[in-house]
C-alpha positions in Angstrom: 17.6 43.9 -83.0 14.7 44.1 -81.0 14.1 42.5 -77.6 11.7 39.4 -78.5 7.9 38.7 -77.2 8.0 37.3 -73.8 7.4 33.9 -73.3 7.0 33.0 -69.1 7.5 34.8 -66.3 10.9 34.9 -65.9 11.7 36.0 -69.7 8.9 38.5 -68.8 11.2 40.1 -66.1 14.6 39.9 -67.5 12.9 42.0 -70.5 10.5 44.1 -68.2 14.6 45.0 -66.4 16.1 45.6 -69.1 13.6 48.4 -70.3 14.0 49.8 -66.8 10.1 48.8 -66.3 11.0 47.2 -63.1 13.1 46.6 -60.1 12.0 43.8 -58.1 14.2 41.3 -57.9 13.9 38.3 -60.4 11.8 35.4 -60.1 12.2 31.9 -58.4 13.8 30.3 -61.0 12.0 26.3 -61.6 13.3 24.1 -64.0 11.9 21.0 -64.7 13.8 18.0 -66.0 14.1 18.8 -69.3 15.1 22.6 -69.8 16.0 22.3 -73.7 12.1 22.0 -74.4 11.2 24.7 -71.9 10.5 28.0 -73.6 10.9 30.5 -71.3 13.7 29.3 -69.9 15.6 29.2 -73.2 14.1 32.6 -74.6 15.6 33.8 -70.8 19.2 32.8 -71.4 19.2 33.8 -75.3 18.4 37.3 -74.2 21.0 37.1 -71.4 23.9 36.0 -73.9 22.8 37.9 -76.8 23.8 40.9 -74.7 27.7 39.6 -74.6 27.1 39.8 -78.6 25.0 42.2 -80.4 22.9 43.5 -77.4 19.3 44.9 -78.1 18.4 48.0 -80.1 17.2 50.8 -76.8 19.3 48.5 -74.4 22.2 49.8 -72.3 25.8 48.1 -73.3 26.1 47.6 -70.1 23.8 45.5 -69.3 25.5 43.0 -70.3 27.4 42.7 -66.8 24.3 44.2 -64.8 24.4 42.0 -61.6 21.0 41.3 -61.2 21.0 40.1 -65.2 23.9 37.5 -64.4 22.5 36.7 -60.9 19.6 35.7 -63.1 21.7 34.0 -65.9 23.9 32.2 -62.8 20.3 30.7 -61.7 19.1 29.0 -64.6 23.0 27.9 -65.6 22.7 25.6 -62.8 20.1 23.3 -63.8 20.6 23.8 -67.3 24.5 22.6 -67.4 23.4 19.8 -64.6 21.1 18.6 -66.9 23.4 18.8 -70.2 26.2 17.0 -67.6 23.6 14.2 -67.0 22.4 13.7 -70.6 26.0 13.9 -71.8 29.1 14.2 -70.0 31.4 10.8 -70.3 32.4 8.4 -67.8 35.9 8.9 -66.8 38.3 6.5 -68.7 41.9 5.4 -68.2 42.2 4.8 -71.8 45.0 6.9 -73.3 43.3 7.5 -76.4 44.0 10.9 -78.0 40.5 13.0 -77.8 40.8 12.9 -82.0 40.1 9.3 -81.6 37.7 9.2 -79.2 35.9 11.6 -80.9 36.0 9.4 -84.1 34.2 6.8 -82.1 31.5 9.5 -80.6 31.1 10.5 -84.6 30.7 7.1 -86.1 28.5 5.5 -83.1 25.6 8.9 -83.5 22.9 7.4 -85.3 20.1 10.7 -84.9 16.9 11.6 -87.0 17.2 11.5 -90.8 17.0 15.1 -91.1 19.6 15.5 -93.8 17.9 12.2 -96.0 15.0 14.0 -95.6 15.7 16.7 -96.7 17.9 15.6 -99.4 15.1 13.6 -101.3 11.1 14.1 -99.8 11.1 17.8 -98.2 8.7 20.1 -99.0 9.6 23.8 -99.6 7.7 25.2 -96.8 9.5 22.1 -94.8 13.2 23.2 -96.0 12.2 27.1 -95.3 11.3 26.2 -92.0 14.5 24.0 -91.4 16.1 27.1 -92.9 14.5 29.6 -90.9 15.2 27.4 -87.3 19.0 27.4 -88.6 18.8 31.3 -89.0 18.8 32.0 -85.2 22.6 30.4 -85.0 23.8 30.5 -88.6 23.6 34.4 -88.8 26.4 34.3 -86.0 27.8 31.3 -86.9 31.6 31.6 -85.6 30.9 33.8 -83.4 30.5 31.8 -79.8 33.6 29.8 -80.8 36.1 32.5 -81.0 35.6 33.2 -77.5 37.7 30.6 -77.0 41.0 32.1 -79.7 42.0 34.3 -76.3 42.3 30.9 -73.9 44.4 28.8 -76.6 48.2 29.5 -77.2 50.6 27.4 -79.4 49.2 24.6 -81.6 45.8 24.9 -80.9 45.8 28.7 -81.5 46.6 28.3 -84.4 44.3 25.6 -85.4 41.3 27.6 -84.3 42.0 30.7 -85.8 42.8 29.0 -89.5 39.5 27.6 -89.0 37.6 30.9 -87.8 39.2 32.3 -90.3 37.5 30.4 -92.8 34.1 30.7 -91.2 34.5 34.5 -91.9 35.6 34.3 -95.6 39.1 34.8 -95.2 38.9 38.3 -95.1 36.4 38.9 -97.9 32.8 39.6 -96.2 31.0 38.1 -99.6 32.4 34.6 -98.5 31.3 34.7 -95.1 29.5 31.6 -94.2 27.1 34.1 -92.0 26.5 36.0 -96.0 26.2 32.5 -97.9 23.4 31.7 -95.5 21.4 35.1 -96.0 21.3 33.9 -99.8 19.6 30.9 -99.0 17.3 32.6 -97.0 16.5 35.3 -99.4 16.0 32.6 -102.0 13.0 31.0 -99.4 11.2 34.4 -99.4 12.8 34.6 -95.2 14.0 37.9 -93.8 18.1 37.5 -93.4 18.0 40.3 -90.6 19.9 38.7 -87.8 17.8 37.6 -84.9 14.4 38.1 -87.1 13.0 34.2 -85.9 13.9 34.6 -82.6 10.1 35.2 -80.9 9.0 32.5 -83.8 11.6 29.2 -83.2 11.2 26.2 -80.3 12.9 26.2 -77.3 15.3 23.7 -78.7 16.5 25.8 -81.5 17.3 28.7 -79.0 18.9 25.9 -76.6 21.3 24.6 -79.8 22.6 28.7 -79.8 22.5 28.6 -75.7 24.9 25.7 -75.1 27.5 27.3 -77.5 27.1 30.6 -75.5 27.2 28.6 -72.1 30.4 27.4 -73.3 31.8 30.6 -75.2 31.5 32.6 -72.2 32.8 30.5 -69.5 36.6 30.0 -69.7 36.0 27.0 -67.3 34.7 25.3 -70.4 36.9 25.9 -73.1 37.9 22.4 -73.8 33.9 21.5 -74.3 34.0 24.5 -76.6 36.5 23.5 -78.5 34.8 19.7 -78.6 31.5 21.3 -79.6 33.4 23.1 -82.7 34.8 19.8 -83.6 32.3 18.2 -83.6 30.2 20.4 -86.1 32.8 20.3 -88.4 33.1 16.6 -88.1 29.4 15.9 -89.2 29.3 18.5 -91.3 30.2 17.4 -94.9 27.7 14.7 -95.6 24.5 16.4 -94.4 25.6 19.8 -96.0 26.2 17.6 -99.3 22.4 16.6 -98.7 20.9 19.9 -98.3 22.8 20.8 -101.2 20.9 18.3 -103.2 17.6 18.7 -101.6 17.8 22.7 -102.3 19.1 22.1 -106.0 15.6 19.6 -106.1 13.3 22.3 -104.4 14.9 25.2 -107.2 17.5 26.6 -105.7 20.8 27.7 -108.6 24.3 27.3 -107.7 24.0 30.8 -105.5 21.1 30.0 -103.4 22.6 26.1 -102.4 26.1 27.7 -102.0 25.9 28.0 -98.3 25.7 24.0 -98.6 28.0 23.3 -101.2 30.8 25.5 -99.1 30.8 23.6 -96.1 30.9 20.3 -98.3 34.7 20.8 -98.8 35.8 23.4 -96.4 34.8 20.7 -93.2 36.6 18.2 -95.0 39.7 20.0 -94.5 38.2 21.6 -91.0 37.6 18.4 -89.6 41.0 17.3 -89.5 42.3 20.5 -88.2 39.8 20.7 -85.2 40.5 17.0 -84.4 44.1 16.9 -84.2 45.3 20.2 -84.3 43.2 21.8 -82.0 41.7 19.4 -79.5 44.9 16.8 -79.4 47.1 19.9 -79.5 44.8 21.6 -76.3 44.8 18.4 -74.4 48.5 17.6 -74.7 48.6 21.1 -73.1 45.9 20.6 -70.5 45.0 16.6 -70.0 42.7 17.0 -67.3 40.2 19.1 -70.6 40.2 15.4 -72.4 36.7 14.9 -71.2 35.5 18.1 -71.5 36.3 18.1 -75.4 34.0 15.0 -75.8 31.5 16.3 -73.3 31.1 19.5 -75.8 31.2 17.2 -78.7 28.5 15.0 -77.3 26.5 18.2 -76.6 26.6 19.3 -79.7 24.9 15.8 -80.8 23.0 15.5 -78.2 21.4 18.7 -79.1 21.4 18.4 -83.0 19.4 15.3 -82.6 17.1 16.7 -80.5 16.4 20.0 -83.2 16.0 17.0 -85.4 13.6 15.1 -83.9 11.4 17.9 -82.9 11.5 19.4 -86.5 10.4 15.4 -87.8 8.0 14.8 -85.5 5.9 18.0 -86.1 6.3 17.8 -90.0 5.0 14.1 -89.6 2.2 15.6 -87.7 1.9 17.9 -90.2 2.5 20.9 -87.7 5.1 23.8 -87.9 8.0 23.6 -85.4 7.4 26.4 -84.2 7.7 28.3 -80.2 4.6 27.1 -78.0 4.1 30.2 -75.9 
């Protein structure tokens, strides 16, 4: 993969670095008060946390713990996790509810855009490629951030996490891989399926739905929100993926083309109750003091989703692609 256009000046150094075009040290790093819808700032830590995954095609493996790269990624971290702990983190409670059941109530009281209704019944093709295309940037990896945490579980909630990674990566069969069942939807809409192809062409908050995962996949301090955030997605997952499903079988799509969809309809049935109970009940039992981290991941992950949601809703009502503004 190729090292994406610019978009601000601090993107514009961490790239010019990483080329070896420059050695001044990086930029002041400003962020105002809402980093998710800030381009560069995004684009910045995307490139920072790609390099702990696939790294860049030219770009020295090892620059992936370059000092002055983390020094960079430390900077923006700050005000990015103080903002996601504002907009989301949970007031302390006394209640002894088991995190499964609080994250029941988190589930059932999200009432976001009507993405998955829209889809489902009035969406466009070009309006489902492009919600396809904005998925591609995490969906082509999708697993990936969350089995950072498989090395910081033991017992129960090992267990629980790698039977549902396991899953997620076709159960040993690279045809089934949810990551492969997403290229054939894309290749159906005419996109590319090469991973990281819609990086320079998505929004900030598309990049920032991949940049909280990473935030909490490479910082053991956060497993418990990592582990909320997977539960989450599986948790919300079986009705909207049932819609898309629908909307793609409406917009052309045969069995092959919608079966990324169709997939996730039954497999985060069963997912859901595995990530609930047996991994974050089992994790918190372990480690109580992580109870509000798993629904501060969770809420993240909603948080966020609603936000990718709005933005892609609000242009297609303006009749605008959502699309990166710099």
């Amino acid at each position: 993969m190729q090292l994406p256009p610019p978009r601000g000046r601090l993107s514009s150094w961490l790239i010019a670095y990483l080329r070896n075009a420059t050695t001044s040290p990086h930029p002041t790093v400003a962020v105002d008060d809402e980093p998710w819808s800030d381009d560069d700032v995004q684009l910045t830590l995307w490139c920072c946390y790609e390099l702990h995954y696939r790294g860049f095609d030219g770009i020295d493996p090892e620059a992936e713990w370059d000092p002055a790269v983390l020094a960079l990624r430390s900077a923006l971290e700050v005000p990015w996790s103080a903002w996601l702990r504002r907009a989301y983190m949970p007031s302390p409670s006394d209640s002894n509810a088991r995190p499964s059941q609080l994250l029941r109530q988190l589930v059932d009281s999200d009432h976001g855009p009507p993405l998955a209704a829209h889809l489902h019944r009035r969406a466009t093709l070009e309006q489902f490629r492009e919600f396809v295309r904005n998925r591609s940037v995490y969906q082509l990896k999708e697993a990936d951030p969350h089995s950072f945490g498989i090395p910081r579980l033991d017992g129960a909630a090992k267990a629980a996490l790698v039977e549902i990674q396991a899953d997620e990566y076709g159960g040993g069969r690279p045809e089934r891989m949810h990551a492969e069942l997403f290229r054939a939807t894309m290749r159906w809409l005419d996109l590319d399926d090469t991973y990281g192809h819609y990086v320079p062409d998505v929004p900030a908050v598309t990049l920032a739905h991949s940049n909280v995962m990473s935030l909490f996949a490479v910082h053991r301090r956060w497993t418990g929100a990592l582990i909320g955030h997977l539960a989450a997605l599986e948790m919300t997952s079986t009705l909207p993926n049932r819609r898309y499903a629908a909307g793609a079988t409406r917009l052309g799509a045969d069995s092959a083309a919608a079966q990324y969809f169709t997939e996730h309809v039954e497999a985060d049935a069963v997912h859901e109750q595995i990530a609930a109970h047996d991994l974050c009940d089992s994790y918190a039992a372990q480690h109580p003091e992580t109870a509000i981290d798993i629904i501060f991941g969770a809420a993240c992950s909603l948080g966020i989703d609603n936000l990718i949601a709005d933005h892609l809703m609000t242009s297609w009502t303006a009749g605008v692609a959502a699309a990166a503004t710099s």
